[in-house]
C-alpha positions in Angstrom: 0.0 0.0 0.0 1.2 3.7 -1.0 0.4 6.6 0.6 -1.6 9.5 -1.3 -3.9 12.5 -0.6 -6.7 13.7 -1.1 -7.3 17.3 -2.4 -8.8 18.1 0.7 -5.4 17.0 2.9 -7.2 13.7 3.9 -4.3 10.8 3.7 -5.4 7.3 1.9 -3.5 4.1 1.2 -4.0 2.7 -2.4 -2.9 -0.4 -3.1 -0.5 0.1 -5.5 -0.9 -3.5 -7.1 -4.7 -2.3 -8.6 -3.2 1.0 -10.0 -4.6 0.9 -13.5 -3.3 4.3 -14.3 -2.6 7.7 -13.3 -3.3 11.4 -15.5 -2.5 14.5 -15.0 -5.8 16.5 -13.8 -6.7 20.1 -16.2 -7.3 21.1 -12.0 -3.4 22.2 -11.1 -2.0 19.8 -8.2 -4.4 17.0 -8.9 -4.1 13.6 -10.5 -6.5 11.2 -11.4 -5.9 7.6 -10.4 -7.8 4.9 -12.2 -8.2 1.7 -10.1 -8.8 -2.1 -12.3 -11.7 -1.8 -10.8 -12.7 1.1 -12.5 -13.0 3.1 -9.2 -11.0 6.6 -9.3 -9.4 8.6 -6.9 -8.4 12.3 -7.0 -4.8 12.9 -5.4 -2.9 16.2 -4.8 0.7 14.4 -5.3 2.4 14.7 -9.0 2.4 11.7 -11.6 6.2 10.9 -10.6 5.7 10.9 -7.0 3.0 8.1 -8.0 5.6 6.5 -10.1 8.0 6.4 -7.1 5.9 5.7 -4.4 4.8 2.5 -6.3 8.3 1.6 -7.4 10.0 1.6 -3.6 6.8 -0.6 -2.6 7.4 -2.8 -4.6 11.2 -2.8 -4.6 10.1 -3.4 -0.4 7.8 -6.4 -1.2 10.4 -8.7 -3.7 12.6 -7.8 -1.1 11.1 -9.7 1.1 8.7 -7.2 3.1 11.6 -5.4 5.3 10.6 -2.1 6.3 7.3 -2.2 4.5 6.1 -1.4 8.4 
């Protein structure tokens, strides 16, 4: 699970495994996330902070889950 927020400041974990894909918003700050199943959530952080925050997860997990606490 990643950590994102919401426009409003409200924190949410996503699991980053069900990430379908992530667009930039026409709404400055914002970026839609598409889940598979076809839910959506609008986050304040950048495309590449996505990109990151999913890469490190995993990177944790095939690690064999040290320091995913």
């Amino acid at each position: 699970m990643i950590v994102l927020t919401r426009p409003n400041g409200h924190a949410l974990l996503v699991n980053a495994d069900i990430i379908e894909r992530a667009e930039a918003s026409e709404s400055p700050n914002e970026t839609i996330v598409t889940l598979v199943n076809g839910n959506v959530v609008v986050v304040r952080e950048d495309l590449e902070e996505i990109r990151r925050r999913a890469i490190e997860f995993k990177a944790r997990v095939h690690a064999g889950g040290k320091g995913l606490a």
